[in-house]
MDTraj code that builds the backbone (N, CA, C; nanometers):
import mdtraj as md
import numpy as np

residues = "UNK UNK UNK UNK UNK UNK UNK UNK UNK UNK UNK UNK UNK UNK UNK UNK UNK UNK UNK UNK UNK UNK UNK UNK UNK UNK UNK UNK UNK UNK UNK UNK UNK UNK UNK UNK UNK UNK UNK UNK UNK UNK UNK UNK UNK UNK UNK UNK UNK UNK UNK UNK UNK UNK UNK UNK UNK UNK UNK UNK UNK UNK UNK UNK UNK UNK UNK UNK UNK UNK UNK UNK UNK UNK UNK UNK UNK UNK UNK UNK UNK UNK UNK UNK UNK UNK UNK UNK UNK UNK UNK UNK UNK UNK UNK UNK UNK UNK UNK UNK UNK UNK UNK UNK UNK UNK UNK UNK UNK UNK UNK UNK UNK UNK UNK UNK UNK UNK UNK UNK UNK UNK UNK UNK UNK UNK UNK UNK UNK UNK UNK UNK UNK UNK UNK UNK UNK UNK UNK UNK UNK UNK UNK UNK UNK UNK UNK UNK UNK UNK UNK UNK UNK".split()
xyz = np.array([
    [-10.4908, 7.2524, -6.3490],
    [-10.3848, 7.3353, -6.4005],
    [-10.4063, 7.3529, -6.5515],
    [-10.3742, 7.4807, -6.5941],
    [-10.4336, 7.4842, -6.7513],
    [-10.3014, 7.4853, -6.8029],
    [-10.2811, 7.4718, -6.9825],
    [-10.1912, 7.3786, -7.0472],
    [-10.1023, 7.4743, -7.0155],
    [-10.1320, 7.6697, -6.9911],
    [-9.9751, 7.7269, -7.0248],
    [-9.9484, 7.7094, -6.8716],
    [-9.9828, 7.6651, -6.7561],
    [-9.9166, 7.6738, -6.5978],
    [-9.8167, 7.5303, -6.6739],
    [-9.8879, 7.4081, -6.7211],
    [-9.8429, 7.3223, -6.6922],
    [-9.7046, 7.2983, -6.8189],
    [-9.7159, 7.3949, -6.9461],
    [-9.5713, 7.4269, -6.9806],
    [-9.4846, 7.4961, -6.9244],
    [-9.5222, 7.5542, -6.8197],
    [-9.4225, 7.6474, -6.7703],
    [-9.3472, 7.5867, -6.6598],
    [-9.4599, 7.4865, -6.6511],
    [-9.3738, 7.4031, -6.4757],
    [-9.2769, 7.3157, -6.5509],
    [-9.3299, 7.2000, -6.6712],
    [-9.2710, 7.1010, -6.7510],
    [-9.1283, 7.1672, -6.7838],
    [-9.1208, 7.2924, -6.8274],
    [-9.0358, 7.3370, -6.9238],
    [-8.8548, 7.3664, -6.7835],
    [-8.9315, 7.4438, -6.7032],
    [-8.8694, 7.4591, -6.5807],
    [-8.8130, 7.3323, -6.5423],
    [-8.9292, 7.2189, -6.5031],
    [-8.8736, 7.1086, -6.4644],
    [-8.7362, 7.0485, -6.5195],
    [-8.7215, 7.0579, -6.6681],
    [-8.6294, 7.0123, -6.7294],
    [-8.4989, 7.1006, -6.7433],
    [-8.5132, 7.2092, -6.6756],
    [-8.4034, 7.3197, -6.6781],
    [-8.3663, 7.3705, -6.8269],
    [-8.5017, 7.4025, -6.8866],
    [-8.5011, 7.4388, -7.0185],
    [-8.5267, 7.6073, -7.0233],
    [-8.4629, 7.6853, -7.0702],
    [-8.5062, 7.8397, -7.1190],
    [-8.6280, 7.7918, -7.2486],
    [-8.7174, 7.9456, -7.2204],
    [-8.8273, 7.9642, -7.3557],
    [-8.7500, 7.9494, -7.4680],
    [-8.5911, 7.9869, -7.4845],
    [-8.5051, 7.9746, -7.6238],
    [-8.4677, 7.8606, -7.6576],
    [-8.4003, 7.7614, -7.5564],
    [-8.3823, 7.6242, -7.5547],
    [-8.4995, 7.5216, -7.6283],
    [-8.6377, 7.5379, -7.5889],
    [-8.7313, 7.4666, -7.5980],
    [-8.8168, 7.5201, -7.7386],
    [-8.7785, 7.6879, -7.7794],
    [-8.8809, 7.7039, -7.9035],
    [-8.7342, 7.5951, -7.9526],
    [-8.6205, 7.6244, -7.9630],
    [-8.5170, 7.5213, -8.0436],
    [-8.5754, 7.4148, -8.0976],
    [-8.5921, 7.3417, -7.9778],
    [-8.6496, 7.2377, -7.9898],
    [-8.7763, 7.1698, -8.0703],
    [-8.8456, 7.2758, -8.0658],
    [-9.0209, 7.2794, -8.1086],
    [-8.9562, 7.3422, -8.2678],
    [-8.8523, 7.4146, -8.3271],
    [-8.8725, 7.4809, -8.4282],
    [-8.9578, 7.5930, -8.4334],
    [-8.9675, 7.6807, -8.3286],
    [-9.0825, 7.8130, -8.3221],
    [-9.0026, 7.9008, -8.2476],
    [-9.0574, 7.9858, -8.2456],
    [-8.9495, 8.1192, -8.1930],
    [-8.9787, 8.1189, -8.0180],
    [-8.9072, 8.1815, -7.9414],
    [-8.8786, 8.2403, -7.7999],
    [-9.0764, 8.2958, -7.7876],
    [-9.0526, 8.4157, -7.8554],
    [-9.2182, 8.4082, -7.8533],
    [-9.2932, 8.3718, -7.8805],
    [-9.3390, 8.2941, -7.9493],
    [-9.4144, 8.1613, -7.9548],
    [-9.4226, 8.1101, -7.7840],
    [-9.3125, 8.0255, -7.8138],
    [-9.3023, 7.9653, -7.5898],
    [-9.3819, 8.0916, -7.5222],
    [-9.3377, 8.1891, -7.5195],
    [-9.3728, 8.2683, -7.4555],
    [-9.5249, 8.3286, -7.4219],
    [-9.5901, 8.2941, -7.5345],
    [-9.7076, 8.3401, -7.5558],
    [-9.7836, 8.1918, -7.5245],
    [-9.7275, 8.1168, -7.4857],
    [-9.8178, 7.9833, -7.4789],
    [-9.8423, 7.9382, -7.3356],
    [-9.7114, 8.0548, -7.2907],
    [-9.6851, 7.9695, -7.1204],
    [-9.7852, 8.1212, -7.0726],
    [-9.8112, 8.2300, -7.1544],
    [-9.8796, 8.3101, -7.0640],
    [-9.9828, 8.3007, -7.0830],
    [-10.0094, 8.1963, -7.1619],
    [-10.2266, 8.2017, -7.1990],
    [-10.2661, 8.2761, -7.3075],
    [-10.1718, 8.3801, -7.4073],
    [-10.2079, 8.4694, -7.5346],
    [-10.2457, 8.4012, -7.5987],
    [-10.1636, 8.2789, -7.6145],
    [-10.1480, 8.1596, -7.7683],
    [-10.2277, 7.9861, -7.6937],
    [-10.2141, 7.9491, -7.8488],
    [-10.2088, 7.8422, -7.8183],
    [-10.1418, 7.7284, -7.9502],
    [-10.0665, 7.6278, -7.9097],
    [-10.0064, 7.5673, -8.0035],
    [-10.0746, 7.5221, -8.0585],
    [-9.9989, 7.4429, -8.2072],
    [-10.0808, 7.3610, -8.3062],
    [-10.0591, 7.2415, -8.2438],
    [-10.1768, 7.1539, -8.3211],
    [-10.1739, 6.9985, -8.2789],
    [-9.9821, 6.9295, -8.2706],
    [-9.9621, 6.9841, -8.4086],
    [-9.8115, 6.9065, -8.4383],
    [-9.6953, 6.9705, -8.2925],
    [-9.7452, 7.0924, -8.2282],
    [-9.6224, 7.1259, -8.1515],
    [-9.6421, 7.0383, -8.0262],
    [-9.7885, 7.0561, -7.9860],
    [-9.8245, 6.9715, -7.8399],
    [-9.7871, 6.7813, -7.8471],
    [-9.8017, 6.7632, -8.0124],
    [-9.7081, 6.6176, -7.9921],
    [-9.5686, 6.6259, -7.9865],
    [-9.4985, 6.6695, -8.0451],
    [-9.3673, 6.7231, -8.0289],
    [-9.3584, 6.8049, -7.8774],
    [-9.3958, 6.8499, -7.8005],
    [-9.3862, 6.9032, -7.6285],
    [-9.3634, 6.7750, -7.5650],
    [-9.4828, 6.6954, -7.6155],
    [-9.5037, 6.5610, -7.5492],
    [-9.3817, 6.4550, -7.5342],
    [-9.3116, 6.4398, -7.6548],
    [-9.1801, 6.3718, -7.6852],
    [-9.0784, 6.4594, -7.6078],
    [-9.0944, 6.6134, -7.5610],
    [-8.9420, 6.6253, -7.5241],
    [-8.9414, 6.6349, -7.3818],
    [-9.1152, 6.6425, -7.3148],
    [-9.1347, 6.6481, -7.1841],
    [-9.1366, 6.5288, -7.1483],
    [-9.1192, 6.4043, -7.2157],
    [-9.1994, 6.2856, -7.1664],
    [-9.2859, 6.2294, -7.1281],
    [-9.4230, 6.3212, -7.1721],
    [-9.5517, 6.3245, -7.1179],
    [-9.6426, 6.2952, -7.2097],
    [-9.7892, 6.1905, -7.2416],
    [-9.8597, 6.2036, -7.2589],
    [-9.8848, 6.3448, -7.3072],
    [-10.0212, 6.3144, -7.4477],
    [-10.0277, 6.4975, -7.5108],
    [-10.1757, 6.4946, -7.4091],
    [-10.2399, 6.3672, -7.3633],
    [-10.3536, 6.3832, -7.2984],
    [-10.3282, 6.4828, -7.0828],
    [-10.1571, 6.4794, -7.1050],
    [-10.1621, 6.4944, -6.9642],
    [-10.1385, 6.6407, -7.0221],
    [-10.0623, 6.7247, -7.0888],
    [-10.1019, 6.8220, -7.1863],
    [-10.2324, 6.9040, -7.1988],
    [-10.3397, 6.8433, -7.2094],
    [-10.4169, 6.9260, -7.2975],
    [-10.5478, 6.9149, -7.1643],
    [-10.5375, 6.7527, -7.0648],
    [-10.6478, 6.7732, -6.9405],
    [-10.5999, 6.8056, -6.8923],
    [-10.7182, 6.8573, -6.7884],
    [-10.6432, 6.8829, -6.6158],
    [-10.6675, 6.7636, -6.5116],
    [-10.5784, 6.7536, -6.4898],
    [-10.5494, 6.6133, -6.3392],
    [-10.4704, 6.6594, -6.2350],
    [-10.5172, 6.6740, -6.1230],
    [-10.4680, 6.6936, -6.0203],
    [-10.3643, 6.5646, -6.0030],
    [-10.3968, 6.4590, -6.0206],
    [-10.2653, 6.3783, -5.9943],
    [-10.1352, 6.4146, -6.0552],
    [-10.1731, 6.4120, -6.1873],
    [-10.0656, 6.4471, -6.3222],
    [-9.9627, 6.5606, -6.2323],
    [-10.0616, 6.6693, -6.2071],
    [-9.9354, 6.7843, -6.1418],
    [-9.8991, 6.7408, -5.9976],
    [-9.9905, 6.6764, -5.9260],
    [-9.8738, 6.6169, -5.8532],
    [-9.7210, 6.5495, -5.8477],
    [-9.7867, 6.4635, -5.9417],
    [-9.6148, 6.3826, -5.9641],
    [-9.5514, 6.4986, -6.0364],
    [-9.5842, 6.5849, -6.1488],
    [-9.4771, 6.7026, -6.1765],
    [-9.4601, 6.7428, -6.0590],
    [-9.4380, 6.8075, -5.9829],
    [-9.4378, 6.8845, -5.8519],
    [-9.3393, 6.7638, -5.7715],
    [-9.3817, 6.6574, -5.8131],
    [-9.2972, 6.5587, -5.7417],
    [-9.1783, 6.5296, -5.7856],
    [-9.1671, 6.5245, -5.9324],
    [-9.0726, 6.5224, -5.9854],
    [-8.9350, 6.6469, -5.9502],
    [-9.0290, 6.7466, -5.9763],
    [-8.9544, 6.8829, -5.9442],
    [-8.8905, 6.8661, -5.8423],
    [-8.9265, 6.8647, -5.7088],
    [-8.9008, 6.8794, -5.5905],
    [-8.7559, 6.7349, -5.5832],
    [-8.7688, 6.6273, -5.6050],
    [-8.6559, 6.5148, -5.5810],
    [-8.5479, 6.5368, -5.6818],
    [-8.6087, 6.6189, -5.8014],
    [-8.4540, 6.7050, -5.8623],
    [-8.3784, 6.7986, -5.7810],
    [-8.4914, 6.8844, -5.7234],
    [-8.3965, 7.0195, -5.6557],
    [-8.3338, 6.9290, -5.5320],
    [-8.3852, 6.8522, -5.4491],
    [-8.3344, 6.7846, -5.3711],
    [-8.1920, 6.7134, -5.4113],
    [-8.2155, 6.6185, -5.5058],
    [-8.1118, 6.5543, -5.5686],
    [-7.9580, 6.7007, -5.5772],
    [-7.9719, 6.7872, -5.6560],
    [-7.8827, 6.8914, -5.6898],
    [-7.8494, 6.9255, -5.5183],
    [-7.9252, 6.9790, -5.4459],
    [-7.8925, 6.9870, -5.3303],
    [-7.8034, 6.8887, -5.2383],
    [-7.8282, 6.7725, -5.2410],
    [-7.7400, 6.6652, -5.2104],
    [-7.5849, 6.6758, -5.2639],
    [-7.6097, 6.6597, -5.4087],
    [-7.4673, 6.6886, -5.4879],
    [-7.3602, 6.8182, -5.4547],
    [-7.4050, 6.9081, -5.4504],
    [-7.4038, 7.0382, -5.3651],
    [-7.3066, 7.0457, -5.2582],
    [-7.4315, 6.9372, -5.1438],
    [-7.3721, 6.9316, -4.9924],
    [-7.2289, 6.8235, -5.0289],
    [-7.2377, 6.7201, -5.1097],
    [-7.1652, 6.6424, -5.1006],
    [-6.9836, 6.6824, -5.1460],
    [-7.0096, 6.7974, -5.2417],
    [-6.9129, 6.7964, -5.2966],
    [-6.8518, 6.9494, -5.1960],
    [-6.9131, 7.0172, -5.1050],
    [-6.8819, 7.0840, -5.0321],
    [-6.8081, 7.0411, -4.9292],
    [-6.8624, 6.8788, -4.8746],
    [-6.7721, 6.8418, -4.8055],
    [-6.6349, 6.7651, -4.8417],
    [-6.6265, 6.7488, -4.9479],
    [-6.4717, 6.7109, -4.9879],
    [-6.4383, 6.8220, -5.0411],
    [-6.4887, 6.9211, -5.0497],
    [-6.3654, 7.0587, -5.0180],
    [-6.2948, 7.0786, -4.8830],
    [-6.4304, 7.0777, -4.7997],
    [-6.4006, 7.0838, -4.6384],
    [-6.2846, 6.9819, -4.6482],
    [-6.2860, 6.8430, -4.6473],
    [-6.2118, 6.7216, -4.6399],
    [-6.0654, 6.7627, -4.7122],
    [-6.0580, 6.7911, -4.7839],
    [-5.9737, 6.8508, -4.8388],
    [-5.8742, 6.9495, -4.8149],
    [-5.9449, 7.0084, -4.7380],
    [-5.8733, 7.1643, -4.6893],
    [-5.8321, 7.1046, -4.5239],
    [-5.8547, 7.0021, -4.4980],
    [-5.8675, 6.9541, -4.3669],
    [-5.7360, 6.8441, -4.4059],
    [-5.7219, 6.7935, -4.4876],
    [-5.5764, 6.7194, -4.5426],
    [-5.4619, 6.7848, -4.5335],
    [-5.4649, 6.9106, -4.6118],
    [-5.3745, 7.0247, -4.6398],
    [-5.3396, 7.0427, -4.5451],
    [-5.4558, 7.1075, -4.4205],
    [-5.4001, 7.1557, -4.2890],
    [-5.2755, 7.0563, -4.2491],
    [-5.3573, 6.8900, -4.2107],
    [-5.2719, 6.8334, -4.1694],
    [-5.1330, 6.8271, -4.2164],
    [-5.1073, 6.7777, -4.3493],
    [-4.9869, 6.8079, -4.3873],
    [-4.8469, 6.8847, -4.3951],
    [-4.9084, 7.0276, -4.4041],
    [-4.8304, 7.1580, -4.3129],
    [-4.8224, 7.1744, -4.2028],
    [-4.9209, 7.1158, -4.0893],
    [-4.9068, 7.1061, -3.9913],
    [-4.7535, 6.9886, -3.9298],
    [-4.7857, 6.8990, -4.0275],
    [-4.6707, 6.7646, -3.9889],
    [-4.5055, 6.8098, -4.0815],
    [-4.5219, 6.9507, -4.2134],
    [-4.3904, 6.9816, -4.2618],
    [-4.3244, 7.0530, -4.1160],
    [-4.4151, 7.1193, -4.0564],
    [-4.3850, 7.1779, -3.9571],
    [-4.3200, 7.1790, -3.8427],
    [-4.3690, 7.0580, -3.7913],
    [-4.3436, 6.9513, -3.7103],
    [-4.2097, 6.8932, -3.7232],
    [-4.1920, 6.8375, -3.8796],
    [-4.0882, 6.7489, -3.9126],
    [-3.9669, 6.8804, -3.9167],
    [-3.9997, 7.0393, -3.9539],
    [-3.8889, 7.1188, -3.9815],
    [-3.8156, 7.1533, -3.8680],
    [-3.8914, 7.1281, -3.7491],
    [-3.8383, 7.1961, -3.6156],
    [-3.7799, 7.1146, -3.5334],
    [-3.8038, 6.9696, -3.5848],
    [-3.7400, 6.8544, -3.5545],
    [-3.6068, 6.8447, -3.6187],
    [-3.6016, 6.8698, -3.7229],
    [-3.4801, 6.8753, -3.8699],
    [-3.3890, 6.9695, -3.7843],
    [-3.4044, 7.1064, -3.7897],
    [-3.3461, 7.2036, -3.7110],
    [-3.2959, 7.2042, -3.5860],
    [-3.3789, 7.1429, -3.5245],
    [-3.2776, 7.0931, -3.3962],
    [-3.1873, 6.9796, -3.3977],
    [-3.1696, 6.8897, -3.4881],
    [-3.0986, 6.7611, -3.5479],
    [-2.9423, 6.8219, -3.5803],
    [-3.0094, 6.9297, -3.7068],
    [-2.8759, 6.9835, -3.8158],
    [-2.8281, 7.0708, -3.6539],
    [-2.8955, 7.1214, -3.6204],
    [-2.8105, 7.2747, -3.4984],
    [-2.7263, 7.1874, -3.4045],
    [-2.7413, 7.0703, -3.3581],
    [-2.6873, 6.9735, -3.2712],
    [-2.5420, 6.9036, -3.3394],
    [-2.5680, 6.8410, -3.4578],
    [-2.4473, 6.8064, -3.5782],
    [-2.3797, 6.9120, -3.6243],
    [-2.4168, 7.0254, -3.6221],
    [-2.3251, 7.1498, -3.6669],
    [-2.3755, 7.1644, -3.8454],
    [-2.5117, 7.1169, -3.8851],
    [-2.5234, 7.0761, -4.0031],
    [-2.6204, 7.1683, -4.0925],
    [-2.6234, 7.3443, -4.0313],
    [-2.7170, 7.4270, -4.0496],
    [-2.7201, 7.4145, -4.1852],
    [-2.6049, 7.4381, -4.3077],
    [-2.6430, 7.4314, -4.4075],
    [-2.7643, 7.3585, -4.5093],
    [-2.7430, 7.2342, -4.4651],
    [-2.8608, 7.1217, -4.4456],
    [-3.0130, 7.1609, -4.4347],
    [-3.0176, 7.2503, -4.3568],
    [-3.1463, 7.2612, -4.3291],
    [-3.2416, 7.3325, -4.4351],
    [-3.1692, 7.4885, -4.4824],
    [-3.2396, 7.5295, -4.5579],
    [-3.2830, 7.4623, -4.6803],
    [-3.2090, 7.3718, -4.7823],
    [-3.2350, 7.3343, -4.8696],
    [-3.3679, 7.2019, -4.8694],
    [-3.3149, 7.1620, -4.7239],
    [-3.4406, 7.0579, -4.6750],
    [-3.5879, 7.0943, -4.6319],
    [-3.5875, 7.2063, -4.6293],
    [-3.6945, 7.2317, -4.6001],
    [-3.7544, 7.2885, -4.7483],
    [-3.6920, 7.3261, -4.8463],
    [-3.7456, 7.3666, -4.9553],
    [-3.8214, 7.2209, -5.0099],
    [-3.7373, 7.1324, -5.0284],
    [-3.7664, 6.9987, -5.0699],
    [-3.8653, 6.9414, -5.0004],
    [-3.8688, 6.9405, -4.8454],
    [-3.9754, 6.9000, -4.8230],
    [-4.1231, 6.9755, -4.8206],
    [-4.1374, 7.1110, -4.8451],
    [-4.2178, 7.2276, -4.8838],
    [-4.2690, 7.1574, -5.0179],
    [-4.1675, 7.1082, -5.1045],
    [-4.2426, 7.0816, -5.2566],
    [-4.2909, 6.9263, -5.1960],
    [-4.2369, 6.8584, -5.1373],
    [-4.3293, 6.7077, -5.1300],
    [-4.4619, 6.7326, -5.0641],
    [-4.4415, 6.8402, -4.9462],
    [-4.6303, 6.8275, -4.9174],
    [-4.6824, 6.8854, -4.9657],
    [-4.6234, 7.0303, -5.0533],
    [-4.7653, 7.0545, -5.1308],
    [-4.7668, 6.9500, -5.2899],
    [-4.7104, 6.8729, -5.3129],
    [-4.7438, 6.7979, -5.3962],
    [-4.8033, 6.6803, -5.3677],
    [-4.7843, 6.6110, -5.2219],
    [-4.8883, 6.5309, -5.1354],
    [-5.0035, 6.6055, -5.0996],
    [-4.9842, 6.7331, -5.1255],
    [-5.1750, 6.7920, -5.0756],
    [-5.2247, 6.8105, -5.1851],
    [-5.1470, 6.8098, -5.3489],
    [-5.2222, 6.8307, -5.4656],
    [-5.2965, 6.6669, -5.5046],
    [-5.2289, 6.5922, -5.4510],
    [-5.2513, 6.4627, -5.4791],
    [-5.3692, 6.4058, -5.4336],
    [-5.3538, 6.4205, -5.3056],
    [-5.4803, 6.4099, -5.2318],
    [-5.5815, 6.4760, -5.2595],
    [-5.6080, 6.5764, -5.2602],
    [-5.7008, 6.6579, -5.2916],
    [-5.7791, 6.6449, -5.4787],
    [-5.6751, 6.6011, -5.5134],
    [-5.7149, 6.5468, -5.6654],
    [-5.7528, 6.4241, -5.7133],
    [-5.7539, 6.3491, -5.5880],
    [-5.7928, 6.2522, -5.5990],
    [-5.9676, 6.2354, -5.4971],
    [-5.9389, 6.3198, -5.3914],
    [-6.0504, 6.2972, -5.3207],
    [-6.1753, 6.3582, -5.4094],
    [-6.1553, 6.5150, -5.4772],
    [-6.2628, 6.5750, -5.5843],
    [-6.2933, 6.5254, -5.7219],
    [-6.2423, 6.3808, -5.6899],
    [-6.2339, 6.3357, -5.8479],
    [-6.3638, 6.2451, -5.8288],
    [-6.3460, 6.1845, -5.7003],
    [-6.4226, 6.0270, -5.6906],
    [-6.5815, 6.1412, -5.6500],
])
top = md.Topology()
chain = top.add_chain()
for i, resn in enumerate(residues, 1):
    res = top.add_residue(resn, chain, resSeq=i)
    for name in ("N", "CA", "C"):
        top.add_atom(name, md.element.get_by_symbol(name[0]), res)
traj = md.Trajectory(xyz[None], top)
């Protein structure tokens, strides 16, 4: 792999833009740019400074080793994996979440039609409407709870 494939993979790897990384280096967008397409080539002082922000050897830099881009490639790949995981994980405590809620309205529901036939039996209709407002604000404030607690952890 020659040095501009292997800035372009390094630079990627780290989820860095050409603007982010000239930052870094003190050189402009084109500069990066011209280095990752093969036009240019850096000075000694930038490829030690690459080295410090890629974490790499300036010798894995400047040879070519098929191992070297392996483990980049390796590296790469158990990041996108990693993000992917995080991803799935936090998709399912939405699911989990929205699956709480259900229950909850499902059981105000439950408890209102129970209430209603209670108050209609006692003669106690007045009762009802205001109870059901009140209990309307306890489950959705038991489903904010839950849910703010499950997307937290």
């Amino acid at each position: 792999m020659e040095f501009s494939e292997k800035l372009l993979t390094l630079r990627k790897a780290k989820d860095l833009t050409q603007e982010q990384l000239a930052e870094k280096l003190n050189v402009s967008r084109q500069s990066v740019s011209k280095w990752e397409s093969g036009q240019a080539v850096p000075e000694l002082e930038k490829i030690v400074a690459m080295s410090v922000v890629f974490d790499v050897t300036t010798d894995y830099l400047l040879k070519s080793s098929e191992i070297d881009d392996l483990s980049v490639k390796t590296e790469m790949l158990e990041k996108q994996q990693q993000q992917m995981l995080f991803r799935e994980r936090k998709q399912q405590k939405i699911r989990e979440c929205v699956l709480y809620v259900i229950v909850i309205y499902l059981v105000l529901l439950a408890v209102y039609f129970f209430e209603r036939e209670f108050y209609f039996f006692w003669e106690l209709e007045w009762l009802g409407k205001g109870a059901l407002i009140a209990e309307f604000l306890l489950a959705t404030a038991m489903a904010v709870f839950i849910c703010a607690r499950k997307l937290r952890r």
